[in-house]
C-alpha positions in Angstrom: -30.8 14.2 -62.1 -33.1 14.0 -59.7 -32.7 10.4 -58.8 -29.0 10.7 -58.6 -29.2 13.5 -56.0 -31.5 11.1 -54.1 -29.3 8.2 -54.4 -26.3 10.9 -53.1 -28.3 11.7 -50.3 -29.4 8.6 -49.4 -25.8 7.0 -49.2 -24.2 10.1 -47.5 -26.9 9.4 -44.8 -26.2 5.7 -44.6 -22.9 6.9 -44.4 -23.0 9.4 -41.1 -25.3 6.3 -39.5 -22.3 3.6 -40.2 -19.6 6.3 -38.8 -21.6 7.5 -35.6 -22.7 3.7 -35.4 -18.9 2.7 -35.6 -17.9 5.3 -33.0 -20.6 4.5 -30.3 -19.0 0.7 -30.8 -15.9 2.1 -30.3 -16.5 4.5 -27.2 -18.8 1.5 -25.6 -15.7 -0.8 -24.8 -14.3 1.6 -22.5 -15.8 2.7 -19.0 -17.7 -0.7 -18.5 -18.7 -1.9 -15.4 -15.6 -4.1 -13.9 -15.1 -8.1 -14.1 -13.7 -9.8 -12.1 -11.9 -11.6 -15.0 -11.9 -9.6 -17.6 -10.1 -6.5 -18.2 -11.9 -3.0 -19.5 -10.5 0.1 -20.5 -10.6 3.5 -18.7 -9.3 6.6 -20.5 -7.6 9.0 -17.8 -9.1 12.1 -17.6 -6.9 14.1 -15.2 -3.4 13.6 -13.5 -2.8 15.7 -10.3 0.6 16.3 -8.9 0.6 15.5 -4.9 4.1 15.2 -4.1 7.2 14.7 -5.7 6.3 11.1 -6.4 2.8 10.3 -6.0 -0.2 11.3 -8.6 -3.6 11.4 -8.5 -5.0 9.6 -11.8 -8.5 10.1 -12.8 -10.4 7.6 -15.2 -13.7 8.2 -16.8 -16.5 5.8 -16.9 -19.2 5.1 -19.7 -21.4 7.7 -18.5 -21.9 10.1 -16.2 -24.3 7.8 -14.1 -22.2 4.6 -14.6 -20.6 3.0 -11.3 -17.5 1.5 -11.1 -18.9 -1.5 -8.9 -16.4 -1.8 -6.7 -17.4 -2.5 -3.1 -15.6 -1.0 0.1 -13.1 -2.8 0.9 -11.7 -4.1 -2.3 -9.6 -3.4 -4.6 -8.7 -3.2 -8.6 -6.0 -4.9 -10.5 -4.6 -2.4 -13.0 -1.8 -2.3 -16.4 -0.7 -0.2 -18.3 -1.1 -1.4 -22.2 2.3 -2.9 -23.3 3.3 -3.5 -19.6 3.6 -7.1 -18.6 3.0 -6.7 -15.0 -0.4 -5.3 -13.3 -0.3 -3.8 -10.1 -3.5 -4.0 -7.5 -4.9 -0.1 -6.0 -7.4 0.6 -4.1 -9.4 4.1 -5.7 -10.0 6.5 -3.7 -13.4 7.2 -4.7 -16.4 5.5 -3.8 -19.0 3.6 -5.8 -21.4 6.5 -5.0 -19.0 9.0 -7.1 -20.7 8.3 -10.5 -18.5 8.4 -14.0 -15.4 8.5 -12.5 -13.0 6.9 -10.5 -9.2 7.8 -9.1 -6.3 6.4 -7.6 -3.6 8.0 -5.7 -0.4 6.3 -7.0 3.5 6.2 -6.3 5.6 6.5 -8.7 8.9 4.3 -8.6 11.4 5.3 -10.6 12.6 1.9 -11.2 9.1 0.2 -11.2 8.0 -2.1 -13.8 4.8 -0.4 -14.1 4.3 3.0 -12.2 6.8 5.0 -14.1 4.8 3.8 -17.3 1.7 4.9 -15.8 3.4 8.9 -14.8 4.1 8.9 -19.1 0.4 8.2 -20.1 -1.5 11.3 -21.1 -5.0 12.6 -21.0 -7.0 10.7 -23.4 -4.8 7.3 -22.9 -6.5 4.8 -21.2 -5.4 1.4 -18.8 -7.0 -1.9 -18.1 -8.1 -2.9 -14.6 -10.3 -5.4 -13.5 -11.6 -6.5 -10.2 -13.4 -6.8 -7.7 -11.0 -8.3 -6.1 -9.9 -8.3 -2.3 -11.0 -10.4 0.8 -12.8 -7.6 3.2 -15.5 -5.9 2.6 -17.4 -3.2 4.6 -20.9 -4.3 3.8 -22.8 -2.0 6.0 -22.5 0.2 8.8 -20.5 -1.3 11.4 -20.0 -4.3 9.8 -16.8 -5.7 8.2 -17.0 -9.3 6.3 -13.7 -11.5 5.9 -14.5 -14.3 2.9 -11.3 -16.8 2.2 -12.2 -19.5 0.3 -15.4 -20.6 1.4 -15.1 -19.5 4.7 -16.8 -16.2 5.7 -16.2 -14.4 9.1 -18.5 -11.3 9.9 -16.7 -8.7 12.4 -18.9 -6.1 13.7 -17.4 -3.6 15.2 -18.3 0.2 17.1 -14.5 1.5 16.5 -12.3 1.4 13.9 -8.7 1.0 14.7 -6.3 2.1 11.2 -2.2 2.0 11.3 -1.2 2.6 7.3 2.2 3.0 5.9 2.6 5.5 2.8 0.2 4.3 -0.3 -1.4 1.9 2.2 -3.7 5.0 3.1 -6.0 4.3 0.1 -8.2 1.3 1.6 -8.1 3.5 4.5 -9.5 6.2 3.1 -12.2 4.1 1.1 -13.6 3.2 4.2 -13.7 6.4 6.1 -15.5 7.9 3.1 -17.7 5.3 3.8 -18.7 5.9 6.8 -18.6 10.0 6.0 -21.2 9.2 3.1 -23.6 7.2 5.3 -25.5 9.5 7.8 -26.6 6.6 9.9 -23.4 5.0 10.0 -21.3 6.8 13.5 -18.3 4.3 13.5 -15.7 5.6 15.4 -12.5 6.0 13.3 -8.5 6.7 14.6 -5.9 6.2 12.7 -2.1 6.0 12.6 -0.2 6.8 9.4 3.6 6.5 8.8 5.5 8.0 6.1 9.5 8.1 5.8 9.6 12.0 5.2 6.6 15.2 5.8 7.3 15.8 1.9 6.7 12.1 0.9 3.4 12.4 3.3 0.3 10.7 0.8 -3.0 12.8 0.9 -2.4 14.8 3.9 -4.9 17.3 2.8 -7.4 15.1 2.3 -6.9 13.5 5.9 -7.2 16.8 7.3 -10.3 18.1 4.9 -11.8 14.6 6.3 -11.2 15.5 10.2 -13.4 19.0 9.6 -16.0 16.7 7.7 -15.9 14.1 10.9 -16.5 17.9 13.3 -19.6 19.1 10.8 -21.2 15.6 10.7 -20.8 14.8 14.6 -18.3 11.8 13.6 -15.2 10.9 15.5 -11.9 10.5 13.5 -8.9 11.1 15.1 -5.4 10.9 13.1 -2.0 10.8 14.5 1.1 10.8 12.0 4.8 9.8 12.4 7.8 9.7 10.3 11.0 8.3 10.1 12.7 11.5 9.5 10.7 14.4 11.3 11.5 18.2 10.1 12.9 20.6 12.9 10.0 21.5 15.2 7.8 18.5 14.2 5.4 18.0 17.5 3.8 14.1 16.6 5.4 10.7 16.4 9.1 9.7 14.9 10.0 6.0 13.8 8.5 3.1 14.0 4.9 2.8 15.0 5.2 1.4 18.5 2.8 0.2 21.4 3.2 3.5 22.9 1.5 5.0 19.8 -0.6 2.2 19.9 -2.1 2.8 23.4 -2.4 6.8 23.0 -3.8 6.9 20.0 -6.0 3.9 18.8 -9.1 2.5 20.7 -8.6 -0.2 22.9 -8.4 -4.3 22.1 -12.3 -5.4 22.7 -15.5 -6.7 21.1 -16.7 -3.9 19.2 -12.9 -2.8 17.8 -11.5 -3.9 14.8 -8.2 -3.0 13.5 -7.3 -2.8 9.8 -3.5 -2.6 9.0 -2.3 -1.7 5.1 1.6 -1.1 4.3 4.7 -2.2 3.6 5.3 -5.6 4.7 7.6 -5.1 8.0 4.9 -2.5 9.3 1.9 -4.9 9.0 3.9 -7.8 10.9 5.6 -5.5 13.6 2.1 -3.9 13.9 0.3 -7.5 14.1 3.3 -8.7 17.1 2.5 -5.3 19.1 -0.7 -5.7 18.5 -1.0 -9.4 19.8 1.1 -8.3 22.7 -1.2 -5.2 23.9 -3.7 -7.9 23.9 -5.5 -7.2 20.7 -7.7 -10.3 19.1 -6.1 -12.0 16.5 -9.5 -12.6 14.4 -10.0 -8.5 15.0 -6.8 -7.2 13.4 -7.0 -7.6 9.3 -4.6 -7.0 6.8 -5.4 -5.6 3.5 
């Protein structure tokens, strides 16, 4: 009797060691460290309404002290599992927040992708990999270009940003930045179009970051304009124009860079103002 309650015990323990074994397996494949090449999985933790058509998503890493490794300046390629298509983002977070990371994403109703995304629920998870990207802000004041084999180091005093709706996240990666780093005192102004003030991405955030630039003795100024201002609204409507331009950004010289992130007819009318105000080519970057 004995012996067969030993022998019970004995397998219900080798029992609870294959299950918790077989879990910690399990929960091990997601929140990894990214590759380049290889996809990993992220469970989403939390989904934050911003505006009618842009969340906030979440995603959890391994543990609580794991880092994304993710450098400023570049990006992620993410899908959704069953979707065919991945789409690149750039989170909003920074390597230093540990065991977590989140993107601020539109949601198009005909996407192939996004509208996917808005249906996942907490405790469903997505594949990215990465890092991807060609700029990177490698330390303070200094931005790095790599394409191919080539690499082009751009160091620079003042930080010049024009950004069109959900181009404000590489924008935002890089001001945290420079927030994070006491020693880093980068000048930062930046212009940022939107169509409407209701489809306006992380205006809270922009202005939570201006108070942060007063308390820390940084500079970062913002100006907005829309293409279809409410009644009464005091800043800029349209297009971003060299007007704009030479009001609100720093001027062309060797210690300015300008990054530019958007839809594709803001980047090239920006890059032909630009050029014209007399702005160096090799200083204006596209993300």
């Amino acid at each position: 009797m004995e012996f067969e309650l030993g022998v019970s015990v004995l397998i219900a323990g080798v029992g609870v060691f294959i299950g918790y074994f077989i879990y910690k397996s399990c929960q091990s494949e997601f929140g990894q460290p990214l590759k380049r090449d290889e996809q990993q999985k992220y469970t989403l933790v939390k989904k934050k309404i911003l505006t009618h058509n842009t969340r906030r998503f979440t995603f959890t890493l391994r543990t609580p002290r794991t880092r994304l490794g993710l450098p400023v300046g570049a990006h992620i390629m993410m899908q959704v599992p069953g979707c065919q298509v991945e789409r690149p983002y750039t989170p909003v977070t920074s390597d230093d927040d540990l065991g977590h990371f989140s993107c601020i994403i539109k949601i198009y109703p005909d996407g192939k992708m996004t509208p996917k995304l808005d249906e996942l629920e907490i405790g469903d998870y997505v594949l990215c990999r990465g890092p991807l990207g060609t700029i990177r802000y490698s330390s303070p004041g200094l931005f790095v270009k790599k394409v191919g084999r080539k690499i082009t180091e751009i160091p620079s005093k003042q930080v010049n940003m024009v950004a069109g709706g959900t181009g404000i996240t590489p924008m935002l990666q890089v001001a945290s930045e420079i927030f994070r780093d006491e020693s880093d005192f980068s000048k930062m102004s930046l212009i940022f179009g939107n169509v409407s003030d209701d489809d306006m991405l992380c205006y809270h955030l922009i202005e939570e970051m201006r108070e942060k630039a007063v308390k820390k003795g940084k500079e970062f100024s913002v100006y907005y304009t829309l293409d279809k201002p409410p009644p009464g609204w005091t800043q800029g409507s349209g297009y971003v124009t060299s007007s704009m331009i030479e009001a609100n950004l720093f001027p062309p010289g060797d210690d300015t860079i300008t990054l530019l992130c958007g839809p594709p007819g803001l980047v090239k009318g920006c890059k032909k103002t630009l050029e014209g105000l007399g702005y160096e080519k090799s200083r204006v970057i596209a993300y």
